[in-house]
C-alpha angles and dihedrals in degrees: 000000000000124000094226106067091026104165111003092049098039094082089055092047088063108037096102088053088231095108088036094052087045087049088062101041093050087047106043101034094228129104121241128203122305113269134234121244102211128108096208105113090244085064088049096052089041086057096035090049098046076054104052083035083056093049095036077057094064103057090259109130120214113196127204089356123129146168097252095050094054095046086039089058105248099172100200096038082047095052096040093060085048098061092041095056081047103059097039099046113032111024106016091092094040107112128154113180098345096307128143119267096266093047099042088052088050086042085061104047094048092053094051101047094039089096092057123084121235087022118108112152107198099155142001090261130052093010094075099041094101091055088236094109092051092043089049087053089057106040090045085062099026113019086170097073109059128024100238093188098064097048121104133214090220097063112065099160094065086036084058108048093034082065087047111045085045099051090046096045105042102019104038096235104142113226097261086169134054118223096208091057084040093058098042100044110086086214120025116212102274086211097060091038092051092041091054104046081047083068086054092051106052094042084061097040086098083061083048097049089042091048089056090041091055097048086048090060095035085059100051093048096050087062096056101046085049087051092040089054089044088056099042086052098048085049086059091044090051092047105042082048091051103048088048080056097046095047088039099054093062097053085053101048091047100120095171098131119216122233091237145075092221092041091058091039086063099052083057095050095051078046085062097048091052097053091053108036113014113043104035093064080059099053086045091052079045091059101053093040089065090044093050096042086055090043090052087048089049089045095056091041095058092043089051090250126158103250110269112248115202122218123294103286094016099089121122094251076052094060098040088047092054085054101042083057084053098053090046089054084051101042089070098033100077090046098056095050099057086052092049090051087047085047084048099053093041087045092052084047099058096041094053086047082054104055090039095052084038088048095053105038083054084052089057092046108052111118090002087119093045091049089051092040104064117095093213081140095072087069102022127127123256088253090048097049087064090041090058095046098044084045085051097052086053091056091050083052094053080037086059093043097055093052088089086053090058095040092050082047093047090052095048092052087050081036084062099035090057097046086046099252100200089215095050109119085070091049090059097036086060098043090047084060090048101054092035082057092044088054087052090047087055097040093049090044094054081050106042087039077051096053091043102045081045089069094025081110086062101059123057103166115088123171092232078192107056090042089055095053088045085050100053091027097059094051094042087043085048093043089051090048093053079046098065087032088064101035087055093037103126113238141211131196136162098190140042088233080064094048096049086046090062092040097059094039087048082049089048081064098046085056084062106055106084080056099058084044091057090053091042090055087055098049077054096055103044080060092051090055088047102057081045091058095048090038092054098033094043088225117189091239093058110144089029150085116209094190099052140041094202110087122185104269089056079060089047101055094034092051086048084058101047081048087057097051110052092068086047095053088046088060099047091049086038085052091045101053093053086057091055086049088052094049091044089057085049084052091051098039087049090042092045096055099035092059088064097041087046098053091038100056095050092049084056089054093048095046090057082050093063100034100058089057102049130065135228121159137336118332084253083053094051081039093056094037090051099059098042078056090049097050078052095065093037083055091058091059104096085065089058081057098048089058092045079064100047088043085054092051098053083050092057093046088056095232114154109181141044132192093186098079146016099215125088136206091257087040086063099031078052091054101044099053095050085055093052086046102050099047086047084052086050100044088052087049094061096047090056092049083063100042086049091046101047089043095054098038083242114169123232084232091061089039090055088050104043086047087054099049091054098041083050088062099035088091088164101044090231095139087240139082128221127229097272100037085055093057091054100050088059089052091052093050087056100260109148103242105165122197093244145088096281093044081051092058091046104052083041089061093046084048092059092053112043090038097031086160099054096232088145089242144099119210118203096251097059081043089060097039093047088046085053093045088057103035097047147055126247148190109265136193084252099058087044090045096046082047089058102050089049087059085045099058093247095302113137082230136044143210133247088229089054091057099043082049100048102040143028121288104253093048089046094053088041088062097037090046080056118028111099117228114267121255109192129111099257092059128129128201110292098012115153124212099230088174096075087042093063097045082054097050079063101042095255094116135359128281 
């Protein structure tokens, strides 16, 4: 059918049926009958009737057509076979996005020639007259064959015949046009231009069809590398979270105490530190884990995926376990800390008790061996003698009265030992000097007492004064020394109950004072009648005491000092007990605001409770709703602070109780970070329910009613059906669950998807992703399969060439990288399965 004489010559290309019978056999790819040579008519008729026979064949009615009137010339019956040919064989199963035939043809070609330059095709006409449009068809499915780059849009003649000779020549497409007729018509027939680019098509329908083939598969693939690097990352996350957890748990469950208040102080402080840098970036990367973990789930689901199953310990039960044991190893730490500081402090007091009573009783002892130890009696008078021995009694006195002083010395050095004193070897080391001297002293005092009773006989004069005044000095001067002791002793207390307890026993010894000054006054005054004695009687002692060594001036001095120290001890206990005032106030400001944190926290958690099992709007408005409520709580965060400083406070107070409240600080820390946790698990929640929803073409209608019929058998509000309930929301929903054997087995089989686990429950979420599986369409191994052999040319293998040929890069060396070689028996050398392949990308088989 040439251009140029377009109508008034077609009915004479066609009278001896030949190019009729060719026409049929280029457009609709069979072979007819073979045709006679002759040119007699009968020839002719014989041609022109195998073709309408053909096209009678093929269900396409010709009426009023016959044989006779096409080789007779019959110009409208002609033409009208034509285009009907035409339309049945070349363009009627053309269609391009639901468009008719002609515009789906024109659809095609736009599309194909949209990448070339000079070349706009608008119509079947005008837009083909330079020959570009026809060239760009060719180059875009065989770039081999023409050389797009040298042809010019102003030579249409070459254009033109370049398209032609080549089409004829390597497609097998017959020049149906001239190019010559083409290039000097002002308007080429649209029928012959649109029959003949129809040739073009449908030699290049196997690229089509291997074009669709290969986006089918590029998309699947694409799936699977995104998947693949979801799934690596969330391998690094586990891992990096994991090993934190495994070098953290031993610090924490370091329970090697320090010998010191600041060492320990120190550890607290690194707790701290812990608590508010460290660890809360980590409940935060726990968090998304898990949230990643249940979006890359969703993902392969709706992709039609086998669930993705981390490494062995990497689960996400792993990975809660792992923290559950850290918590565990913290919950303790801080704890034992606070008791090991309190150990500390009571340690530092004791040992300080201890240096100050040992101080004093070697005080006391100093020169006490030597005194025993010297043998004046030996030349002593008769009156010294008893004066030895009655000075000696008195000593035994202040001997027996010291023996509280090294047994109190002796209990705070077990006292100590038993609490792990680091510094105990030179406690006991001291202590056991005192106690080895105390033995001497006892030992020298039975022996000396021994040698002077031996010669009391001896002796009959006995100063009944003086013995008196050592009598009545020794326990006062004792009394006076307990007294300092006392009135210096170091104190601890942790409440102002203790305090007030130590005032009022500090104001019970005041209340004693006038009366040891009155028996001060009468020591006093035993040595005044003394001196008056010696003074009158002139006795040889006068000036002395050979009973005692205290004299009045030591009383003196001793009871000045007692006098000192009680207003020094009225302002340490006045001093303390505003620091127990102080530390009350820290008690109140931590309870009062704890008891709102506390409360408030719990009613958040509560209202997320209910929220993510109510609806209201569409999944974008809870969304929406959801994180507003979320940047509330996060708002809320400077008054957990707050508390974190007043917590510190009462730490560094050292203040280890508190009847104003019954939360704690990890009591709160616990609590906030569940609430965080729990509104960034709904929200998550909520996300997948979109993703779910946009992937699987679900409506927000069927979401609402699959939400309410969920919600109606929720009875608990638990978030989760049981068994039963499940059941009977299927049934509700209209699945046909009869109450048999067989409806047994069914529900058996739902029951294994959507609770793989066998926990007994159904969370919302399976129930959503069961009600999508079942409500939408997917991708399967049989549409990528059948993808793949169309790439393959049919074959039940392919090569690594075709698939380099056919997809990008990545994705080619992806399957190539995987594919296993191909084993049948119709197999060549380097032939993949990419059967196999194809059952693996959806878990039916390994990779």
């Amino acid at each position: 059918m040439k251009a140029g004489t377009q109508i008034e010559n077609i009915e004479e290309d066609f009278r001896d049926g030949l190019k009729l019978m060719l026409l049929l056999e280029v457009i609709s790819g069979e072979r007819l009958a073979k045709p006679e040579r002759g040119k007699m008519r009968v020839h002719k008729i014989s041609n022109v009737n195998k073709a309408l026979d053909f096209i009678a064949s093929k269900g396409v009615k010709l009426v009023s057509i016959g044989a006779e009137e096409i080789v007779d010339g019959n110009a409208k019956m002609t033409l009208g076979m034509i285009w009907t040919i035409i339309l049945r064989f070349a363009i009627q199963d053309i269609s391009v996005e639901e468009t008719s035939a002609k515009e789906g043809l024109l659809l095609w070609c736009q599309r194909k020639t949209a990448p070339y330059k000079n070349v706009n095709i608008q119509n079947f006409h005008i837009s083909w007259k330079d020959g570009l449009g026809f060239c760009a068809l060719i180059h875009r499915h065989r770039p081999e064959l023409i050389d797009y780059g040298k042809l010019r849009k102003d030579d249409p003649m070459t254009n033109l015949n370049t398209a032609f000779d080549v089409a004829e020549k390597y497609l097998d497409i017959p020049k149906m046009l001239d190019a010559e007729d083409i290039v000097g018509t002002a308007r080429p027939d649209e029928k012959a231009i649109m029959t003949y680019v129809s040739s073009f098509y449908h030699a290049f329908s196997g690229a089509q069809k291997a074009e669709t083939a290969a986006n089918r598969i590029c998309k699947v693939l694409a799936v699977n590398q995104e998947n693949e690097q979801l799934m690596e990352d969330y391998e690094k996350l586990a891992s990096d979270l994991l090993e934190w957890i495994r070098r953290t748990i031993p610090w924490l469950e370091n329970r090697l105490p320090e010998n010191t208040m600041q060492a320990m102080q120190q550890k607290l402080e690194d707790f701290r530190d812990y608590r508010r840098l460290h660890k809360p970036p980590k409940v935060q990367e726990k968090c998304q884990l898990e949230i990643n973990f249940n979006t890359l789930q969703t993902k392969l689901r709706l992709s039609n995926r086998p669930a993705f199953m981390p490494s062995e310990g990497k689960m996400v039960s792993d990975i809660n376990n792992a923290w559950g044991n850290l918590e565990g190893a913290e919950k303790g730490y801080e704890e034992w800390l606070l008791n090991e500081i309190r150990r500390l402090e009571r340690l530092d007091h004791l040992a300080e008790k201890f240096r100050q009573k040992a101080a004093i009783h070697e005080a006391w002892t100093e020169g006490k061996e030597d005194m025993l130890q010297k043998r004046d009696y030996e030349t002593a008078s008769l009156s010294e003698i008893k004066a030895l021995l009655k000075k000696h009694e008195a000593f035994e006195s202040d001997l027996a009265a010291h023996q509280d002083r090294v047994e109190q010395i002796a209990a705070i050095a077990q006292e100590l030992n038993e609490l792990d004193y680091y510094d105990s070897p030179s406690v006991n080391a001291r202590c056991q000097r005192i106690c080895d001297q105390w033995d001497a002293l006892g030992a020298l005092t039975q022996k000396r007492s021994e040698a002077l009773q031996r010669t009391e006989k001896l002796l009959e004069t006995i100063d009944q004064l003086y013995l008196e005044f050592a009598k009545r000095a020794a326990p006062f001067n004792n009394w006076m020394e307990g007294a300092m002791e006392d009135l210096q002793d170091t104190f601890i207390v942790h409440t102002i109950e203790e305090i007030q307890g130590l005032s009022t026993a500090h104001e019970q010894f005041k209340a004693t004072l006038p009366e040891a000054d009155k028996e001060r006054q009468a020591i006093l005054g035993i040595h005044n009648e003394i001196a008056k004695i010696v003074q009158t009687y002139h006795v040889n002692m006068a000036g002395t005491n050979p009973y005692t060594t205290i004299n009045p001036q030591e009383i003196n001095a001793k009871w000045d000092k007692v006098r000192q120290l009680v207003p020094q001890r009225d302002q340490a206990l006045i001093e303390e007990h505003a620091r127990q005032q102080n530390n009350e106030r820290l008690r109140r400001q931590f309870a009062n605001q704890a008891n709102i944190i506390g409360p408030w926290i719990q009613n958040k958690m509560e209202e997320i409770g209910r929220i993510s099992i109510e609806m209201h709007g569409t999944l974008e408005d809870q969304l929406t709703h959801l994180r507003q409520y979320e940047k509330s709580i996060v708002n809320y965060k400077p008054k957990i602070d707050q508390l974190e400083g007043d917590h510190q406070l009462i730490q560094e107070a050292l203040i280890f109780d508190n009847k104003h409240t019954n939360y704690t600080m990890e009591h709160i820390r616990v609590g906030w970070e569940q609430l965080l946790t729990t509104i960034a698990r709904t929200i998550n929640e909520i996300e997948n329910q979109i993703l779910t929803r946009d992937a699987k073409g679900i409506s927000q209608d069927q979401l609402n009613e699959f939400r309410a019929s969920f919600n109606h058998f929720d009875r608990d509000r638990s978030g989760t059906l049981g068994a039963e309930e499940f059941k009977a929301c299927l049934i509700s929903l209209g699945f046909d669950i009869a109450n048999d054997a067989q409806g047994e087995n069914e529900f058996s089989r739902i029951m294994s998807i959507v609770d793989p686990n066998r926990m007994g429950i159904v969370t919302f979420q399976a129930f959503i992703d069961f009600m999508s599986r079942e409500t939408a369409d997917t991708d399967t191994a049989d549409q990528v399969m059948a993808s793949f052999k169309v790439l393959a040319g049919d074959k039940n293998y392919i090569l690594a060439d075709e698939l380099r040929r056919e997809l990008p890069p990545d994705q080619a060396e992806y399957c190539i990288a995987r594919m296993a070689p191909y084993t049948g028996p119709d197999g060549v050398p380097g032939a993949l399965d990419y059967m196999s392949f194809s059952t693996a990308l959806y878990g039916e088989s390994d990779l």
